[in-house]
Structures are given as structure tokens and as C-alpha cells.
C-alpha positions in Angstrom: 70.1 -70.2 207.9 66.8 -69.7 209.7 66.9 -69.9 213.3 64.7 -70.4 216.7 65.0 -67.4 218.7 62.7 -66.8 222.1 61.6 -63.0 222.6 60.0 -62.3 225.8 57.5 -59.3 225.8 56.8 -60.3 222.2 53.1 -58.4 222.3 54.1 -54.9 222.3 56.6 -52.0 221.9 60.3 -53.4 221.6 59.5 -57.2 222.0 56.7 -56.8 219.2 59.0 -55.1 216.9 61.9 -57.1 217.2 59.6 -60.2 216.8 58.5 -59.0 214.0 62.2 -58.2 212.4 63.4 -61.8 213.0 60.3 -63.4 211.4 60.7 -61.2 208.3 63.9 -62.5 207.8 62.7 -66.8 207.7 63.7 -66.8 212.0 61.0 -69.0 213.9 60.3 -66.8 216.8 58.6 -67.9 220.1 56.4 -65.1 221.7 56.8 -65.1 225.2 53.8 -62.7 227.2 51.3 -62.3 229.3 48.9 -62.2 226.5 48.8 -62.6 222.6 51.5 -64.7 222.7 52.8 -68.0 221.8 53.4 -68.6 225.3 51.2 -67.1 227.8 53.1 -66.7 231.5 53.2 -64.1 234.1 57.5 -63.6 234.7 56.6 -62.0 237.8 56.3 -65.4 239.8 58.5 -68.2 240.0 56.0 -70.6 238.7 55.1 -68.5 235.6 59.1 -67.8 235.3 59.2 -71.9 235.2 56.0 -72.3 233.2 57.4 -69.9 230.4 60.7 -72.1 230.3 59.0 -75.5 230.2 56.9 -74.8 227.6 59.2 -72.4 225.4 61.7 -75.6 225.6 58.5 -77.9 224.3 58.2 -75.6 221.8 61.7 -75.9 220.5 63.1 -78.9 220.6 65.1 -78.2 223.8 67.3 -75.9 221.2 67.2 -72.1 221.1 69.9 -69.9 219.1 68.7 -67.1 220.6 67.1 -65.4 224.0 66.1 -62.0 223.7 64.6 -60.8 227.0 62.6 -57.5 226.5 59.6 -58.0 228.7 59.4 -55.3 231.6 57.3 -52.9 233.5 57.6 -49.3 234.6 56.1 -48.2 237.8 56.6 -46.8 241.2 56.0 -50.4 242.5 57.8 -53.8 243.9 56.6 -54.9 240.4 59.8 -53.8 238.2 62.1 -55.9 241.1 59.7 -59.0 240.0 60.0 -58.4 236.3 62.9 -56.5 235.2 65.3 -58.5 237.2 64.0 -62.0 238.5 61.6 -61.9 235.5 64.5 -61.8 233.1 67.2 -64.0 234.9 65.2 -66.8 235.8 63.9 -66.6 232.2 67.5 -66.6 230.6 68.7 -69.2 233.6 66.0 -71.7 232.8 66.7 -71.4 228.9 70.9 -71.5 229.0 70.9 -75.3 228.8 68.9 -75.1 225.1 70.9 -72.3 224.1 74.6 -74.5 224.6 73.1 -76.9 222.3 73.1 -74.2 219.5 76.0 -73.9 217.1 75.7 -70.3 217.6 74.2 -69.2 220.5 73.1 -65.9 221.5 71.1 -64.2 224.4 70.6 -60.2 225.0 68.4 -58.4 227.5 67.0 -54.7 227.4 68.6 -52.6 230.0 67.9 -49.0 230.6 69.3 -45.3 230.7 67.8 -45.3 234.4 69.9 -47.8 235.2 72.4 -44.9 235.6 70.5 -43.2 237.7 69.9 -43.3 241.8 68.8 -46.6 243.0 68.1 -48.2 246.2 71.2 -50.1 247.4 69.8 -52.6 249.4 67.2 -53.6 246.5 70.2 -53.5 244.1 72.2 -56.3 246.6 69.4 -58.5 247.5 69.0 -58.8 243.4 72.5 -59.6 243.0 72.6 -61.9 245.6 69.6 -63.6 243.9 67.9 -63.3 247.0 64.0 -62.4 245.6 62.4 -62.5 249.1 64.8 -60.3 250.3 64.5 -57.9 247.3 60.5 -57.7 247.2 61.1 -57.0 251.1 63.6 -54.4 250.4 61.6 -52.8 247.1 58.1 -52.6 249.7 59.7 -50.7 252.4 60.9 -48.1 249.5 57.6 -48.1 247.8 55.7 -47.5 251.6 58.4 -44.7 251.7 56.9 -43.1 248.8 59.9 -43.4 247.2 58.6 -46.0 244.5 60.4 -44.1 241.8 63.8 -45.4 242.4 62.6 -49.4 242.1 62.7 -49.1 238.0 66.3 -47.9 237.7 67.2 -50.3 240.4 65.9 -52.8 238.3 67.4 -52.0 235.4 71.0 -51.3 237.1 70.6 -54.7 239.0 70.0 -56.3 235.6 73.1 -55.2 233.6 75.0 -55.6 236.7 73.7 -59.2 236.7 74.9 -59.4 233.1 78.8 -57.9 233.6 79.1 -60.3 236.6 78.1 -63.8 234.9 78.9 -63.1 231.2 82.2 -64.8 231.1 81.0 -67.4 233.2 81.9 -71.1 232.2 78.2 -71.5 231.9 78.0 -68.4 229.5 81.4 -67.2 227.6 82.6 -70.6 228.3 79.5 -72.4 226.1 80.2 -69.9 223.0 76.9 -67.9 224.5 78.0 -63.6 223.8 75.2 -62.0 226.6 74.8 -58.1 226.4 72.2 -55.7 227.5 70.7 -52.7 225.2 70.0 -49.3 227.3 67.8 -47.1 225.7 66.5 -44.0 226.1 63.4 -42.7 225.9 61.2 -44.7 223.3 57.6 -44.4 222.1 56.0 -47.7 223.3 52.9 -48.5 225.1 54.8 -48.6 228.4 56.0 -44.8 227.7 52.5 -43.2 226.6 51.4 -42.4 229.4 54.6 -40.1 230.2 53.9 -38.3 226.8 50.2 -37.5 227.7 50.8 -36.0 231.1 52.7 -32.7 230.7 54.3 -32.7 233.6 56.0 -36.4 233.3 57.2 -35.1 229.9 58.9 -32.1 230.6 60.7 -34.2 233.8 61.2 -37.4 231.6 63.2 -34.8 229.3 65.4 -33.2 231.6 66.1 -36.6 233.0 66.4 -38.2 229.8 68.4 -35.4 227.4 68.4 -37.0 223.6 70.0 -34.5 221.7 70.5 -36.9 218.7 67.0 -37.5 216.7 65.2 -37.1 219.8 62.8 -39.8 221.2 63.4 -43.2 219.5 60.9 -45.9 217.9 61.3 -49.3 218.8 62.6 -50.5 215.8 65.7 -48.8 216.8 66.6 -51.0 219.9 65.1 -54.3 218.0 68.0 -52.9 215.3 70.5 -53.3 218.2 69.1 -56.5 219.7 69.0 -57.8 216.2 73.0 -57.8 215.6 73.6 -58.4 218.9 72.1 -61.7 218.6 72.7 -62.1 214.7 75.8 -64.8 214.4 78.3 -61.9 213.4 78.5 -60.8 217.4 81.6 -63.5 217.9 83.2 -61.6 220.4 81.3 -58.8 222.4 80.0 -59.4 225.6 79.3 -58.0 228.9 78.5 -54.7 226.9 75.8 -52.4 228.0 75.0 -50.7 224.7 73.0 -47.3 225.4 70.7 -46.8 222.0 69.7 -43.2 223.7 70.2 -40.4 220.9 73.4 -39.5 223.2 71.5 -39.3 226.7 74.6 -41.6 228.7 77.1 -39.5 227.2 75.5 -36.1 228.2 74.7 -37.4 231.8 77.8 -39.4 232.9 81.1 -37.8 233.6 83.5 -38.6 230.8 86.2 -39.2 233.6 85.0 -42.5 234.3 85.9 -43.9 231.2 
């Protein structure tokens, strides 16, 4: 049965591809981005964040069986804090109501391998107290620091965090709606080419990104993950972080804490 599924960051790397998967298979799929895209919002403001939710609910029905959230951005900026976290969870807030009308509801995000990396702890708490101006004040004073490079995995860590804490909610386990998150590794997208041109960012991103199985991954890999996680078959997983990283979490992370 073909199905109305919302994929943010629809126009390029794992969005695009994933888009692309669901439509092949008879899914109606609603693009969200900032450009080429069904709907056209900036998730980096409250009023595109509501903009993108309004109009993606036009555009269904007020029904969705499934929320994929893969927009993001990777830089040294307060702009990952906007995006990656308050991008994505006012995006999946806004849309929960249309996805308990579904029979079979589903909703994933796209995490990251950084996320188990340092962070800033204060921009980590503001973002899981839902606090955004507190969060965009905490993520500026890191960025004047110079110390820019630890807002992305703070995003990312804030984001799956996000997801273990409200996944068996009433509001989410308790409407049949399985959330999970997909970390991945290192994978060739738009976002990533600059990291591949610069020699230097690629011999760091590989020591700080091992991948000793298949090496760097495509982004029909992750939109493979997303895919099930979202198909009707998940029934029963959620709160799951599942790292899609050619074996980078499991050669970085001491095996103790499992």
C-alpha cells in the first residue's frame, strides 16, 4: 500500500536519495528544503520550522505515515544548534498530530558518529531543555571561542538524546509511532565534499572517523536504513541509534559500556 511520507532535506545527499527510494516504490513523498523542493522553508527559524509544518500538513491531508528528518548542516557555526536540533524537533513536533492519524505510523531522524564525540555541555542542556535562546547563546560563546568545531557533534548528540528521552512517550510509543535515529559515518554528499578536497580535513576526518568496513559510504546506504526503519515491518524498535558507519562506533567506543 502506497504511502505519504515527509522527507526533510529532500534536495541533496541522504534526503535526495531516500526520496528518491520511497517514490520508486509507488510512496507519495513530500520534499521538504530550502530549495528544489515541494516545500520551500528555512528549519533554522521558528517561523520557517512552522511554515514547513503548515504547509507539509496542506499538502497531506493532515495524515503522514511517515517523518523522515534528514535536513542538516556541518559547520563550525551556531547554525548546526538551529538545524540539527531545533530544525529537526520542531519539525517532527509540529507533524506528530498527522502522524497518530496513520494506521502505521513512523518517524526517523539522521544522527551522527560525531555525536559520540566531545561536545559542549551547556549547548547540549540548553537543547534538551528546549531552551533555543539559551542554546544559540551557549553555541555563540563557543564559536567566539574558536572552538566552533564542537557545535556539530553537540548537535547531533543533543538530537539522539532528544530521541531516547521522548520515544516512549505517550505522545510517541504510546500513539503506535517507533522513532529512531541513523548515525552514520562518513558519507559522500554535498555536505562532505569539501572535507574530501582539502587534504588536510581528509586525513583528520579519517583518523576521526575510522571505517574499516567498505570504507566511506554512499547515501543510498543510510536511505537503506531509514527505509526499514520507517517501512511498516519496524513494529517494535525504538529509541535506537543505529550507527550505518563501516564499523567506526565500534572501533572508537569502549566495549565496556555495553
Amino acid at each position: 500500500m502506497a504511502r505519504t511520507i515527509a522527507v526533510s532535506g529532500s534536495a541533496s545527499g541522504i534526503g535526495a536519495s531516500l526520496a528518491g527510494m520511497l517514490r520508486d516504490a509507488g510512496d507519495t513523498v513530500i520534499g521538504i528544503d530550502r530549495h528544489d523542493a515541494d516545500v520551500r522553508a528555512d528549519l533554522s527559524v521558528p517561523e520557517g520550522r512552522a511554515g514547513a509544518v503548515a504547509e507539509t500538513l496542506e499538502r497531506a491531508g493532515g495524515r503522514l505515515d511517515a517523518v523522515v528528518a534528514c535536513a542538516g548542516v556541518s559547520d563550525f557555526t551556531i547554525m548546526p544548534v538551529k538545524v540539527n536540533f531545533f530544525g529537526v524537533v520542531g519539525l517532527l513536533e509540529g507533524l506528530r498530530p498527522a502522524l497518530a492519524r496513520a494506521e502505521a505510523p513512523r518517524a526517523a531522524v539522521v544522527g551522527s558518529i560525531s555525536g559520540t564525540h566531545p561536545v559542549d555541555d551547556a549547548t547540549v542542556r540548553a537543547c534538551l531543555g528546549l531552551d533555543e535562546p539559551a542554546a544559540l547563546a551557549a553555541a555563540a560563546k563557543v564559536e567566539e571561542s574558536g572552538a566552533g568545531g564542537l557545535l556539530y557533534p553537540s548537535s547531533k548528540s543533543a538530537l539522539v538524546q532528544w530521541v531516547r528521552r521522548v520515544c516512549t512517550a505517550p505522545e510517541w510509543a504510546g500513539a503506535g509511532i517507533p522513532l529512531n535515529a541513523v548515525a552514520p559515518g562518513v558519507v559522500r554528499t554535498p555536505m562532505s565534499a569539501p572535507l574530501f578536497e582539502d587534504e588536510g580535513m581528509f586525513q583528520i576526518m579519517k583518523e576521526a572517523v575510522p571505517m574499516p568496513l567498505n570504507g566511506f559510504a554512499g547515501p543510498e546506504v543510510i536511505a537503506e536504513a531509514l527505509r526499514w526503519l520507517i517501512s511498516p515491518a519496524n513494529t517494535h524498535m525504538t529509541g535506537q541509534v543505529i550507527y550505518v558507519d563501516g564499523g567506526a562506533e565500534a572501533t572508537l567506543r569502549d566495549a565496556s559500556l555495553f
